[in-house]
ROKESE-179403 format. One record per residue: x, z, y of N, C-alpha, C in turn; residue in three letters. Coordinates in steps of 0.05 Angstrom, whole numbers, padded with zeros to 5 digits, always signed. Each point is the difference from the previous one (the first is absolute). Layout:
BEGIN
XZYXZYXZYala/...
END
This chain:
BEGIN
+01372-00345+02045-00007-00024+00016-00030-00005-00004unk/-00015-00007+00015-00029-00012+00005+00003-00020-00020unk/-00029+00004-00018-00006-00020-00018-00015-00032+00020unk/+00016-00018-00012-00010-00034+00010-00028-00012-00008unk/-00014+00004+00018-00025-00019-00014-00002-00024+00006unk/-00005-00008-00023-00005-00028-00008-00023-00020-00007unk/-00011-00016+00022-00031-00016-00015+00013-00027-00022unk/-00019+00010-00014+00005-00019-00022+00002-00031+00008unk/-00017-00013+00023-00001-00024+00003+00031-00007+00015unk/+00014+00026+00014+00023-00010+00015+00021-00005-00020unk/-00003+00018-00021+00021-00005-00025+00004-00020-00011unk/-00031-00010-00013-00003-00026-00008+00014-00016+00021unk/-00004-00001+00019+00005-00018+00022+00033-00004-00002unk/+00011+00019+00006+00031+00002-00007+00012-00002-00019unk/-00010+00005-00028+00013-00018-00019-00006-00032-00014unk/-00024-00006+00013-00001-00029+00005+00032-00005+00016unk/-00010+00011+00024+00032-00015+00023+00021+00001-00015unk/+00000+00026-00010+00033-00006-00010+00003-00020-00023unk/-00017-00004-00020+00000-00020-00020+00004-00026+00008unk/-00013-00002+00030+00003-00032+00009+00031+00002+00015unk/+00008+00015+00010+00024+00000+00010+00027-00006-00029unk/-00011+00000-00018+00023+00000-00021+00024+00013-00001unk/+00007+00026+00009+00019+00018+00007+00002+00017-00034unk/-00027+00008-00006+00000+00015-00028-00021-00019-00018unk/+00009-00002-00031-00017-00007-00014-00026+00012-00009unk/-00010-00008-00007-00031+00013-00005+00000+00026-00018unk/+00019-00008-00020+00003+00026-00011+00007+00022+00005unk/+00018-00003+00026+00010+00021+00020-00012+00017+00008unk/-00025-00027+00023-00011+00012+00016-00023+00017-00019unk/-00020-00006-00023-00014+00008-00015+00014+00027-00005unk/+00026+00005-00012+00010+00025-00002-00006+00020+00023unk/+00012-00018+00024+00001+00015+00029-00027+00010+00007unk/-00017-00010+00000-00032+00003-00004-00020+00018-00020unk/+00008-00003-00025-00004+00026-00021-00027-00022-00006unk/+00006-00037-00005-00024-00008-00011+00005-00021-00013unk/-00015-00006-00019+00016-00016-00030-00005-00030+00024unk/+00019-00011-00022+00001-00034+00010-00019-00006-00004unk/-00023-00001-00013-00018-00015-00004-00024-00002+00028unk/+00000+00038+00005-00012+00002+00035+00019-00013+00018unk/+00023+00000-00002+00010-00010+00022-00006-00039+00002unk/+00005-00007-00023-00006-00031+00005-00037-00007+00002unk/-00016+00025+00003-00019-00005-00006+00001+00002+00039unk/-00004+00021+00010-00002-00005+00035+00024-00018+00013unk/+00020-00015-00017+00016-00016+00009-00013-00027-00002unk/-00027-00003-00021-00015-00020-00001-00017+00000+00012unk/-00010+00020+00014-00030+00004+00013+00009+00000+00032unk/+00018+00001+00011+00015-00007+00017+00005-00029+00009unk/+00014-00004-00013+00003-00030-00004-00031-00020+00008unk/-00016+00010-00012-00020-00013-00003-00025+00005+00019unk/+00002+00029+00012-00025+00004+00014+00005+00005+00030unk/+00029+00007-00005+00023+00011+00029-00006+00045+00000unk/-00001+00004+00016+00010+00027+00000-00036+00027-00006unk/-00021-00021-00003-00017+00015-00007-00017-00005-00032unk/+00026-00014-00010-00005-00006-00021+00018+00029-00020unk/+00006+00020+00010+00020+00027-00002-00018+00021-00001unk/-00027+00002+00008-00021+00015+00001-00012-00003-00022unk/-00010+00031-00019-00019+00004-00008-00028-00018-00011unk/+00010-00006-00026-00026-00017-00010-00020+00016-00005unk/-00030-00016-00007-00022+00022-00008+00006+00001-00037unk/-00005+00020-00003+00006+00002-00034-00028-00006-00015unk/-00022-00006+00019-00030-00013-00009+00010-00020-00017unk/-00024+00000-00031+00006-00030-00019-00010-00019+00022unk/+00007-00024-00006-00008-00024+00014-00025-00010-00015unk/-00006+00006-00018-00027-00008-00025-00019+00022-00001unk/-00027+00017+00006-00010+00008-00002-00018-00007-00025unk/+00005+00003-00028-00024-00005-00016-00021+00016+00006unk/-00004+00019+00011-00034+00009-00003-00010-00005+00031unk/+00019-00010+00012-00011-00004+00031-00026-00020+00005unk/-00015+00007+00022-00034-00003-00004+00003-00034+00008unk/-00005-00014-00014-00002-00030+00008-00008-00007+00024unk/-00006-00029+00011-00011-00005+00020-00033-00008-00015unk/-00006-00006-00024-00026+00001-00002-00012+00023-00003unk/+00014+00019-00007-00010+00018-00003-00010+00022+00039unk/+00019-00006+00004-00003+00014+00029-00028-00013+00017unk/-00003-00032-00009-00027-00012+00013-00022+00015-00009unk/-00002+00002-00026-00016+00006-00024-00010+00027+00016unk/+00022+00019+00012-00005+00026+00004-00012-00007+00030unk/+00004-00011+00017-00007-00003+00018-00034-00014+00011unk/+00000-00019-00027-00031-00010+00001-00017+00025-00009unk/+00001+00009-00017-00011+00029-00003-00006+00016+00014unk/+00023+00000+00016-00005+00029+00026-00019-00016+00020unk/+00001-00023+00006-00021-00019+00018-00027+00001-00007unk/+00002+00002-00022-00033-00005-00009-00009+00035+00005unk/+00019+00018-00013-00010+00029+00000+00022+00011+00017unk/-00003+00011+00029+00020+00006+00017-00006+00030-00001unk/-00014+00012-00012+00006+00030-00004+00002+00005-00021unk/+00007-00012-00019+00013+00001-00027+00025+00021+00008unk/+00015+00014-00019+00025+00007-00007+00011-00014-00023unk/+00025+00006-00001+00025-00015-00027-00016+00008-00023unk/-00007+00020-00005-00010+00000-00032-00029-00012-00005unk/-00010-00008+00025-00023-00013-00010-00003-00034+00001unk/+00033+00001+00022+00004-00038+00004+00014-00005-00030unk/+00012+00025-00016+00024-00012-00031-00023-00001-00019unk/-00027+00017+00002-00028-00008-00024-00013-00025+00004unk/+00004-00013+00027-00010-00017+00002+00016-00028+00002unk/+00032+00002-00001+00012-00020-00016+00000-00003-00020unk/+00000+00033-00020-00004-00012-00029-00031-00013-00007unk/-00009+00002+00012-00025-00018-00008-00006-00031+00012unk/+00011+00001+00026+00006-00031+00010+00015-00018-00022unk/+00022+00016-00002+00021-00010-00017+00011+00005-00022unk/-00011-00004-00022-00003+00008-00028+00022-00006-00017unk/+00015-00022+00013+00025-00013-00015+00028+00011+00005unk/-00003+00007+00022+00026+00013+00012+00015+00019-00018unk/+00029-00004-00008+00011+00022-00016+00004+00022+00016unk/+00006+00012+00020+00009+00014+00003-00018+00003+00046unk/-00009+00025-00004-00018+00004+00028+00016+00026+00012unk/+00005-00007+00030+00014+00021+00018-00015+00023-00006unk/+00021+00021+00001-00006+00023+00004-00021+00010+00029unk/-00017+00026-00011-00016+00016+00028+00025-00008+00020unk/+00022+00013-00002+00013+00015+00024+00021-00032+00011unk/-00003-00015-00025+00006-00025+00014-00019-00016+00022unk/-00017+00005-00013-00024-00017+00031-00003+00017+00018unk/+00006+00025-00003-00010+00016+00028+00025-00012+00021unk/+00020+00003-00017+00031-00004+00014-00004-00022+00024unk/-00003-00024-00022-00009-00030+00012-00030+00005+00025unk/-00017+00009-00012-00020-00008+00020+00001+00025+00027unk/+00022+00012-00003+00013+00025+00021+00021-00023+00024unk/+00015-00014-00019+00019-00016+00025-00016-00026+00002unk/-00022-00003-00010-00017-00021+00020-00024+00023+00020unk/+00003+00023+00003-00021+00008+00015-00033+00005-00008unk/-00001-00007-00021-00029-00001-00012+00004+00036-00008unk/+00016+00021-00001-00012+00023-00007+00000+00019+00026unk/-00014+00017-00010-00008+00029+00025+00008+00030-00024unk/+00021+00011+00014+00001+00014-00016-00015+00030-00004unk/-00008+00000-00017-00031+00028-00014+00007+00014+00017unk/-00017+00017+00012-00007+00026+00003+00002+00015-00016unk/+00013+00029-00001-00011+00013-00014-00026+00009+00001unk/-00018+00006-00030-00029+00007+00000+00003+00028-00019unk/-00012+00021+00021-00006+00024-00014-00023-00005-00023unk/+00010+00013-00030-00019-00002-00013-00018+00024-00001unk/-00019-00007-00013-00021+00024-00007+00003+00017-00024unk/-00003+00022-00006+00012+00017-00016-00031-00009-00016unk/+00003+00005-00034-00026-00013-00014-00022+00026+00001unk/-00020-00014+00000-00022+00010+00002-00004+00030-00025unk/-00020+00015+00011-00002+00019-00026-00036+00004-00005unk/-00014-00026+00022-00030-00003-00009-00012-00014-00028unk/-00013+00016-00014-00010-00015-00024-00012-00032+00003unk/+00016-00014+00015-00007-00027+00015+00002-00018-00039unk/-00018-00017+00005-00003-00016-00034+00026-00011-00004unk/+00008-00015-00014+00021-00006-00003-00012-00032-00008unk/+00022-00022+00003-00020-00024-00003+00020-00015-00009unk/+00003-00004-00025+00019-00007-00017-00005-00025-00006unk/-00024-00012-00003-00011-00028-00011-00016-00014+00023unk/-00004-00028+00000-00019-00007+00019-00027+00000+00001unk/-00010+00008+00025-00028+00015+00007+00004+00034-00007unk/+00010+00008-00008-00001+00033-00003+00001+00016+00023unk/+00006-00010+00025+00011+00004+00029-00004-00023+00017unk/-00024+00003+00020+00005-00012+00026-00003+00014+00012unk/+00024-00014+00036+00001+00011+00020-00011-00014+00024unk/-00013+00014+00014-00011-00014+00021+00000+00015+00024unk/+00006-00012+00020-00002+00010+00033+00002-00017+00016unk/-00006+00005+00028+00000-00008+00021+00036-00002+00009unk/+00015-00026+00003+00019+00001+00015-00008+00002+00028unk/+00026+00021+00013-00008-00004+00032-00012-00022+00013unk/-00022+00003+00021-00003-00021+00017+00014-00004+00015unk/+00004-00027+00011+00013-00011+00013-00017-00026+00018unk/+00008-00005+00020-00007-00012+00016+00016-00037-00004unk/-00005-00024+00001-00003-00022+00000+00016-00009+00039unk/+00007-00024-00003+00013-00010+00010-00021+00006+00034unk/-00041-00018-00004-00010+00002+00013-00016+00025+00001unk/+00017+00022-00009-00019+00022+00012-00013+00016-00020unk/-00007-00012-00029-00024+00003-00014+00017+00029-00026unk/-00025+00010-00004+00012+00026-00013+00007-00007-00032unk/+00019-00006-00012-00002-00004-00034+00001+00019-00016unk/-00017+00009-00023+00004+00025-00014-00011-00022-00030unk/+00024+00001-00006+00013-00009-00024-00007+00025-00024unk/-00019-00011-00030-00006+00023-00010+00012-00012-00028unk/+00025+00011-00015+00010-00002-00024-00003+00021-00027unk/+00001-00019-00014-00018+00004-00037+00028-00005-00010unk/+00009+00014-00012+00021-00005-00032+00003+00020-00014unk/+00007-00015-00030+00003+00012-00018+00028+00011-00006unk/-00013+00027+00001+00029+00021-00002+00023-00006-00016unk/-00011-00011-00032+00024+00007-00018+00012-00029+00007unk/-00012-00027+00001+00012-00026+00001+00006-00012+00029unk/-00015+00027+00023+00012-00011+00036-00009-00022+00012unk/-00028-00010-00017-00006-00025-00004-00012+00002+00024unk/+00000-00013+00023-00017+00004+00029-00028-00014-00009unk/-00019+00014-00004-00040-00018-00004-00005+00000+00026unk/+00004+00003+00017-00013-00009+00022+00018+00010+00031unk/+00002-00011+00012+00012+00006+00039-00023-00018+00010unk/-00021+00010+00013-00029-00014+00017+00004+00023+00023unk/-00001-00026+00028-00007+00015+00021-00034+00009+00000unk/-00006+00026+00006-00032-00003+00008-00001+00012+00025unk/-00024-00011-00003-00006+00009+00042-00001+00026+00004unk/-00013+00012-00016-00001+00029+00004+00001+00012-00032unk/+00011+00027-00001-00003+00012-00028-00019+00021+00000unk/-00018-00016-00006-00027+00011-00006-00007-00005-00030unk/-00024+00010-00014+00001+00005-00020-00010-00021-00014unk/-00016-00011+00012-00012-00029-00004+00021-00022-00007unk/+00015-00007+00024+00026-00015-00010+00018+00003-00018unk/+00004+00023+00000+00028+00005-00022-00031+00007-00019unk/-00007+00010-00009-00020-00015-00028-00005-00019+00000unk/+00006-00019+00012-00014-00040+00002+00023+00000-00014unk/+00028+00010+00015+00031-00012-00016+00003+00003-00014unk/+00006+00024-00026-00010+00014-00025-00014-00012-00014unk/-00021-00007+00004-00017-00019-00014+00014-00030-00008unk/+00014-00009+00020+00011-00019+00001+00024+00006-00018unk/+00011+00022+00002+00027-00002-00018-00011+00006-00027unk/-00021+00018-00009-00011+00004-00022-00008-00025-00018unk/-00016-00021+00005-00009-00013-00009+00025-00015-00009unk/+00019-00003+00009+00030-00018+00004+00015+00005-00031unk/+00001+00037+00018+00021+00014-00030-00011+00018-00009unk/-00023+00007-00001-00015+00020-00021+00009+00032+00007unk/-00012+00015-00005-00003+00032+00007+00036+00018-00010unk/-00001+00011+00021+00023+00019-00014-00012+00025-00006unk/+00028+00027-00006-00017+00016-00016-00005+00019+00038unk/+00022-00006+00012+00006+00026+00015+00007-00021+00028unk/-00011+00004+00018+00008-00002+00025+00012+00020+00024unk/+00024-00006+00007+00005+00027+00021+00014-00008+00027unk/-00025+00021+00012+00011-00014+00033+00010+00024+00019unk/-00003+00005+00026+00011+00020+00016-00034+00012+00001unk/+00002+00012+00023-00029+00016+00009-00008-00008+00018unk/+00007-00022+00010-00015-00022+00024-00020-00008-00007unk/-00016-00009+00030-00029-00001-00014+00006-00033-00006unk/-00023-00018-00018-00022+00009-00014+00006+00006-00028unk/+00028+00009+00004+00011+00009-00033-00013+00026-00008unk/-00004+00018+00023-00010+00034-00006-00014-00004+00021unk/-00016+00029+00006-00014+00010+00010+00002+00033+00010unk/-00013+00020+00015-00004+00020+00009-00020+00010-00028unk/-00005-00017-00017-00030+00020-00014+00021+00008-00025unk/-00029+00008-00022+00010+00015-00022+00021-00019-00015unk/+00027+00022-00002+00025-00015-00024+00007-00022+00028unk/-00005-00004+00022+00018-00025+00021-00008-00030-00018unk/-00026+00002-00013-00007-00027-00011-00021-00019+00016unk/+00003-00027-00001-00008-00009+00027-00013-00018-00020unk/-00027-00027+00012-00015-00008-00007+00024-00021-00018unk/+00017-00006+00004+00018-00023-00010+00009+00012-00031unk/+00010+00027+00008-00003+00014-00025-00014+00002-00032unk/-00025+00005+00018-00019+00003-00021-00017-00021-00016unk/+00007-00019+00020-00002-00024-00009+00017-00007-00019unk/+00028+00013+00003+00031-00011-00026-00008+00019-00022unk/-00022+00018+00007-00002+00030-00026-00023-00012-00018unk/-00019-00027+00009-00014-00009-00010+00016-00012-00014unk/+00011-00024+00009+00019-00017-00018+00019+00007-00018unk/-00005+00024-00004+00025+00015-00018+00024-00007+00002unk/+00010-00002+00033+00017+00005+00015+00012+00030+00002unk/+00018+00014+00008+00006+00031-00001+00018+00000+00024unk/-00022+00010+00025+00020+00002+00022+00018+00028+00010unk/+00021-00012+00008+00019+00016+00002+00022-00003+00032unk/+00001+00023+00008+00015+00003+00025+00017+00020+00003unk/+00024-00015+00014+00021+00013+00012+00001+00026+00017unk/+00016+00023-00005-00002+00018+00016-00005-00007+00029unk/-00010+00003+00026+00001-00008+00032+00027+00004+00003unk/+00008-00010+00023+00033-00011+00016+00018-00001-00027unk/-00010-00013-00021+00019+00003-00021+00007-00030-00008unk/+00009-00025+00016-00005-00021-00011+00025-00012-00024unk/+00012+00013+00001+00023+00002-00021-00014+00002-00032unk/-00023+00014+00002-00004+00008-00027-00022-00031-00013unk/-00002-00020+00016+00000-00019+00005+00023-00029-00002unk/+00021+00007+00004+00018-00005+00002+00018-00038+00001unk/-00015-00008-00032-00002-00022+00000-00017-00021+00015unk/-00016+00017+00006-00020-00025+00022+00006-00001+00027unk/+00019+00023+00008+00005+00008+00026+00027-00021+00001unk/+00014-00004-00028+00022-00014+00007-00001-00030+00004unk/-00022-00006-00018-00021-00035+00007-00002+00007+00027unk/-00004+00010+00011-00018+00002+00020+00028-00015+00029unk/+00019+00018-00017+00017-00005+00025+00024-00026+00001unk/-00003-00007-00025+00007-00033-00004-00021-00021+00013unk/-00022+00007-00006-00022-00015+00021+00003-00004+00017unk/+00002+00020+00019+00007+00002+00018+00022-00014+00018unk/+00023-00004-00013+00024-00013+00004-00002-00024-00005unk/-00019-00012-00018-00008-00027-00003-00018-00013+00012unk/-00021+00012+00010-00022-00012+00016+00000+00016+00014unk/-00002+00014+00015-00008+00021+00037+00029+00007+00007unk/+00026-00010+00003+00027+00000+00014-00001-00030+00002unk/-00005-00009+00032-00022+00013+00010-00029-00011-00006unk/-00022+00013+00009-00021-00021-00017-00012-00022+00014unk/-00017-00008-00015-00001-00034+00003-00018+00002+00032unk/-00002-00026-00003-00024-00004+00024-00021+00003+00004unk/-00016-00006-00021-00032+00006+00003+00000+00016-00034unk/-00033+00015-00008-00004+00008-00018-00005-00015-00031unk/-00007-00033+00007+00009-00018-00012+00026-00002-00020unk/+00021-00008+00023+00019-00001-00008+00016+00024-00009unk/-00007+00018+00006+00015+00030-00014-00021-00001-00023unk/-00019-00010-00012-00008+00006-00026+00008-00024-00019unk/+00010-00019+00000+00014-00015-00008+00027-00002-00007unk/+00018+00025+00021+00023+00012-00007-00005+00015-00014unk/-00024+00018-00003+00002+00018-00025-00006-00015-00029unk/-00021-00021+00007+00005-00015-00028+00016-00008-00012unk/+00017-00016+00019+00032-00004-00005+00018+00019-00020unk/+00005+00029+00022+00012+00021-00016-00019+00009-00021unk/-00017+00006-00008-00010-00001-00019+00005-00020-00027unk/-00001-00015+00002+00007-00023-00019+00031+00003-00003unk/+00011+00001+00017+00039-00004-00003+00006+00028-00013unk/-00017+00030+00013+00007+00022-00018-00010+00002-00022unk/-00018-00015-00021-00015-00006-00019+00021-00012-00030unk/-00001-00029+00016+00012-00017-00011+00025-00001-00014unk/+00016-00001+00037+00038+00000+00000+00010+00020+00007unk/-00005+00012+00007+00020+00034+00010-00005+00015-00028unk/+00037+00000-00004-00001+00019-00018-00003+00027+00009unk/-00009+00020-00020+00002+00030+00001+00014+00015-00015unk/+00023+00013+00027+00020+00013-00021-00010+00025-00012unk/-00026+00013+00004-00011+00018-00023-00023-00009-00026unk/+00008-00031+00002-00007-00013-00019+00026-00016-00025unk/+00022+00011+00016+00011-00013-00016+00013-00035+00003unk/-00009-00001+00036-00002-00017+00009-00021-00019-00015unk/-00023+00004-00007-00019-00014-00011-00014-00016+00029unk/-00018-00012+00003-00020-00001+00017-00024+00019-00012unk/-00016+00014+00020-00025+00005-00001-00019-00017-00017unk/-00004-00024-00004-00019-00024-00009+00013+00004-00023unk/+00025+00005-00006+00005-00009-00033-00007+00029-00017unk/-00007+00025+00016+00000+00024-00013-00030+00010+00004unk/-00016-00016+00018-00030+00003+00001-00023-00015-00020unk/-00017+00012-00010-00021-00014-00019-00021+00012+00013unk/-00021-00014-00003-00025+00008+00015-00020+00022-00017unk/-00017+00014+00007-00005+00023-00013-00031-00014-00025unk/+00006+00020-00018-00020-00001-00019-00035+00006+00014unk/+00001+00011+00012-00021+00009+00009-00011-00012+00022unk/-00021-00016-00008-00007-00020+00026-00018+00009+00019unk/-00007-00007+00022-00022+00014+00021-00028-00015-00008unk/-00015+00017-00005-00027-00005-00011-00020-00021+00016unk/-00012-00004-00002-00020-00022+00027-00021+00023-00001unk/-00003+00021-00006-00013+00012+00015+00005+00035-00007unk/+00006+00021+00016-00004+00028+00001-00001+00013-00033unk/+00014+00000-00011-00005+00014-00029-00011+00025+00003unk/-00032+00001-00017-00019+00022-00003+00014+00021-00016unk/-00009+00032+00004+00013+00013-00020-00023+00018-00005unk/+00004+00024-00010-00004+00027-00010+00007+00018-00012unk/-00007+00027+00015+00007+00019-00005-00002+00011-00031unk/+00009+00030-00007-00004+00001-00035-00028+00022+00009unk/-00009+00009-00024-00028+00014-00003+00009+00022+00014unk/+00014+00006+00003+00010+00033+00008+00008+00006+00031unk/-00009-00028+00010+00019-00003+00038-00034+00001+00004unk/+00001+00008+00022-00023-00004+00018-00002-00021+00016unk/-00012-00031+00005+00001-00015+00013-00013+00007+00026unk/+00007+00001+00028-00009-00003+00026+00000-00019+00005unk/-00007-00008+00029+00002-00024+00015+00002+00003+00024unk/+00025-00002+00013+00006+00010+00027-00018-00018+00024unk/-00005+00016+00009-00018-00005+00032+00017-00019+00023unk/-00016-00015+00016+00023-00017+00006+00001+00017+00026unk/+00003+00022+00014+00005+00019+00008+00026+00015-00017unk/+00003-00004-00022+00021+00017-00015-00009+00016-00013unk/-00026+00016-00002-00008+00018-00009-00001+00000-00029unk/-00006+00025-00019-00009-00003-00023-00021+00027-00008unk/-00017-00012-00006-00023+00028-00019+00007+00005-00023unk/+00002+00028-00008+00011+00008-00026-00013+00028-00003unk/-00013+00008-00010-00013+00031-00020-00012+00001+00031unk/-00017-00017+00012-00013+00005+00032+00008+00008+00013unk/+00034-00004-00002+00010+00008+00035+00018-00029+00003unk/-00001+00000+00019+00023-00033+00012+00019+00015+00013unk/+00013-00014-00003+00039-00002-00003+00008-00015+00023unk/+00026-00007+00010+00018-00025+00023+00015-00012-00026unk/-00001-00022-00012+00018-00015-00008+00017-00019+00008unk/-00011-00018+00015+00021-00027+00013-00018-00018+00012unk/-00003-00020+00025-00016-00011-00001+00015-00026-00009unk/+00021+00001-00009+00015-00035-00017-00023+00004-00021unk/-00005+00018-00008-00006-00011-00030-00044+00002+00006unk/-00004+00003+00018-00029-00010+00018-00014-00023-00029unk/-00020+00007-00019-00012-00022-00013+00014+00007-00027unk/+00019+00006-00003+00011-00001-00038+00003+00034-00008unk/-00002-00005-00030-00004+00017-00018+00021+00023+00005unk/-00003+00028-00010+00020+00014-00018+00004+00020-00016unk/+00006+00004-00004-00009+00014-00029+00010+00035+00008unk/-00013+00013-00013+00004+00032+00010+00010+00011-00029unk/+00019+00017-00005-00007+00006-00029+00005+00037+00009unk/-00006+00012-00019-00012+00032+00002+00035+00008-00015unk/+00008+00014+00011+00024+00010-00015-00008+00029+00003unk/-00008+00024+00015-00001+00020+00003-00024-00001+00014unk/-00014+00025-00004-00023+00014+00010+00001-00014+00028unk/+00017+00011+00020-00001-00003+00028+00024-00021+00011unk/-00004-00025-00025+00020-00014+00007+00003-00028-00019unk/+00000-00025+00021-00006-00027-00012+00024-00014+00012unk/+00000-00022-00023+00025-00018+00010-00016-00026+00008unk/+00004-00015+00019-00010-00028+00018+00026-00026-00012unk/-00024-00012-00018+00020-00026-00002-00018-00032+00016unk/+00020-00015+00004-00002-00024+00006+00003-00011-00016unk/-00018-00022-00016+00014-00018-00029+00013+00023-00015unk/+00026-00005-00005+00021+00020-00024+00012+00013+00025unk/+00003+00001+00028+00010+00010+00010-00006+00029+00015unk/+00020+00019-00003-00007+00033+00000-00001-00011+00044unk/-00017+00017+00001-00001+00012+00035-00004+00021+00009unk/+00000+00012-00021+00007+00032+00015-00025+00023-00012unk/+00001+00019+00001-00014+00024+00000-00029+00010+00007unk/-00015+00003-00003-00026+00003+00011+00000+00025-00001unk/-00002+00029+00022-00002+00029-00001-00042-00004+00005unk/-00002+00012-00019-00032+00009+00000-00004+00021+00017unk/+00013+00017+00009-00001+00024+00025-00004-00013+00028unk/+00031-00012+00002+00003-00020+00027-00021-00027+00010unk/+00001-00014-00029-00021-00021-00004+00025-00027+00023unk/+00029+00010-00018+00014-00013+00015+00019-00020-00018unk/+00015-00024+00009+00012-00011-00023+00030+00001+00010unk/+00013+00015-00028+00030+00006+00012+00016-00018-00021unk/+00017-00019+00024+00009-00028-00017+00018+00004-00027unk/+00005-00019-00007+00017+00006-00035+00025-00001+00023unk/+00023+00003-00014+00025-00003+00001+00021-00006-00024unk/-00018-00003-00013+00017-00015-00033-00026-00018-00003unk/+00011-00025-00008-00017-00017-00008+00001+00005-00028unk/-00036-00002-00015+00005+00001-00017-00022-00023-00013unk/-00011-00016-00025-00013-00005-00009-00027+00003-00008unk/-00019-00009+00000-00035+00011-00018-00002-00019-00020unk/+00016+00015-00027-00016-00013-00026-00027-00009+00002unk/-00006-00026-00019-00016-00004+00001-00021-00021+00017unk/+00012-00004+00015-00019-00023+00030+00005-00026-00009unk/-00026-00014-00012+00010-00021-00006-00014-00025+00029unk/+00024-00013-00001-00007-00016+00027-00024-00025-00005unk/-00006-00005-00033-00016-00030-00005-00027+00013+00006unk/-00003+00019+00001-00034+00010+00003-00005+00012+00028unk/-00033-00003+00010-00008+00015+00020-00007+00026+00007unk/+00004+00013+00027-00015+00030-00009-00025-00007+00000unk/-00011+00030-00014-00033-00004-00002-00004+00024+00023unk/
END
């Protein structure tokens, strides 16, 4: 014979009836049923009391949530995300524990994403291809000032038309943003006016590194540009990224694109007011945004300003007894054993030193900095490609 199927609610349903009909005792019907008396007077009560959909399926949820997220706490999370609306959960839960210091007990990451997911405040990530790590002898910048990065973020155009080229300074190891200034043009003049301006602020780093845009490089000897040699004076040590390589870059490229999302989506209205949004983000990424490769620190709490202050004027140096001092032509040229050479015209007016390593062969420094090869045949200069040092140059004295 064909097996009978049976929904559970029609069962229930029918031995309710028959219990109210009083034909069989409860014990009966419980037998007849295959369910202890205690279920049976339990849907004989829920019946009674609710009528026939009181026979359905309770939720087996506790009714008490102890760790469930309060209602202050949910405001708490919500004023947060208002003030910083591109925040994520792990950086809205560093910044309740610091709002709120007293609190025993603070929602989980995956609890605020949850919450600020069914109010609509999230977008969910993209995936982002990463970059496989670098294998260039790039410095490594472990402490603050040991590493700055500087470039040009894309230009972008302004509400009325006007072109913004936003030029950003930070320090590698602490992420610390020194500067986001629109300038009118990136010329070499300006972005040295800015520099100056951040120098005097926070004092010299050891190493600056930027892409190969101008006025960071140049077409001449070693791709060193007047801005350069100006950082080789200051016992600055410039340094650049392979071309189309902005990954090897990496951290400034990723500032770059939070900026972006905070001030130019979309940008403001006049050039005014888009430099005031960068002040803004500047200060808020400084201050209050934590960094989760800090440990969620802020930048400001992991930055100290550098030992080495910017001089009020050009520090004099000299070469040792054994370098040959020139003086490049502001043509570029240089005279040496009476033949002239092509050196650079950046370095047009300042010193450098020649030293004799071989018969038919001299090495060209700037300050302590190697530039390459001098062939006495060619009467040509073939650039360094390892940076290396010149014992000896002390910067407190003049050449003679």
């Amino acid at each position: 014979m064909p097996w009978t199927e049976t929904r559970i609610m029609d069962a229930r349903l029918r031995f309710v009836s028959e219990v109210l009909e009083g034909i069989y005792s409860m014990s009966e019907l419980c037998r007849a049923y295959q369910i202890s008396r205690k279920t049976g007077y339990k849907w004989l009560s829920r019946y009674e009391s609710e009528g026939p959909a009181g026979l359905s399926d309770r939720s087996k949820a506790p009714h008490n949530h102890p760790h469930a997220v309060t209602e202050e706490v949910k405001q708490a999370v919500l004023s947060v995300k208002s003030r910083f609306s591109h925040w994520g959960p792990a950086k809205i839960r560093v910044r309740l524990e610091r709002e709120y210091p007293n609190w025993n007990r603070y929602p989980v990451v995956s609890t605020i994403g949850e919450y600020l997911k069914r109010q609509g405040l999230v977008c969910s990530r993209k995936h982002r291809h990463r970059a496989s790590p670098t294998t260039l002898p790039l410095t490594v910048g472990n402490d603050s000032n040991d590493v700055w990065t500087a470039d040009f973020k894309g230009h972008f155009r302004t509400g009325d038309g006007c072109r913004c080229n936003p030029l950003t300074i930070s320090d590698d190891a602490s992420r610390y943003l020194l500067c986001c200034r629109h300038l009118d043009k990136m010329s070499h003049q300006l972005v040295r006016m800015q520099f100056e301006k951040v120098f005097r602020e926070y004092g010299l780093p050891l190493v600056i590194r930027t892409d190969n845009g101008e006025p960071f490089s140049s077409r001449g000897l070693c791709g060193l540009s007047r801005l350069s040699y100006w950082w080789i004076r200051l016992g600055i040590h410039p340094e650049r990224i392979m071309p189309g390589h902005p990954e090897h870059n990496g951290r400034h490229e990723r500032m770059h694109k939070t900026l972006k999302k905070h001030t130019a989506n979309p940008p403001a209205s006049t050039l005014g007011s888009q430099q005031r949004r960068f002040d803004w983000f500047r200060l808020e990424y400084n201050q209050d945004r934590p960094h989760e490769a800090l440990d969620m620190q802020t930048p400001a709490s992991c930055y100290s300003n550098s030992a080495r202050c910017y001089p009020a004027r050009l520090p004099e140096f000299y070469y040792p007894d054994h370098v040959k001092v020139c003086r490049v032509k502001h043509h570029g040229d240089v005279y040496y054993f009476g033949r002239r050479f092509f050196v650079t015209e950046c370095l047009g007016g300042e010193y450098v030193g020649i030293e004799q390593i071989e018969d038919d062969r001299s090495r060209l420094w700037y300050c302590n900095y190697e530039l390459g090869t001098i062939d006495h045949h060619k009467w040509q200069v073939k650039a360094a490609k390892s940076r290396s040092l010149l014992a000896g140059v002390n910067p407190s004295k003049q050449v003679s």
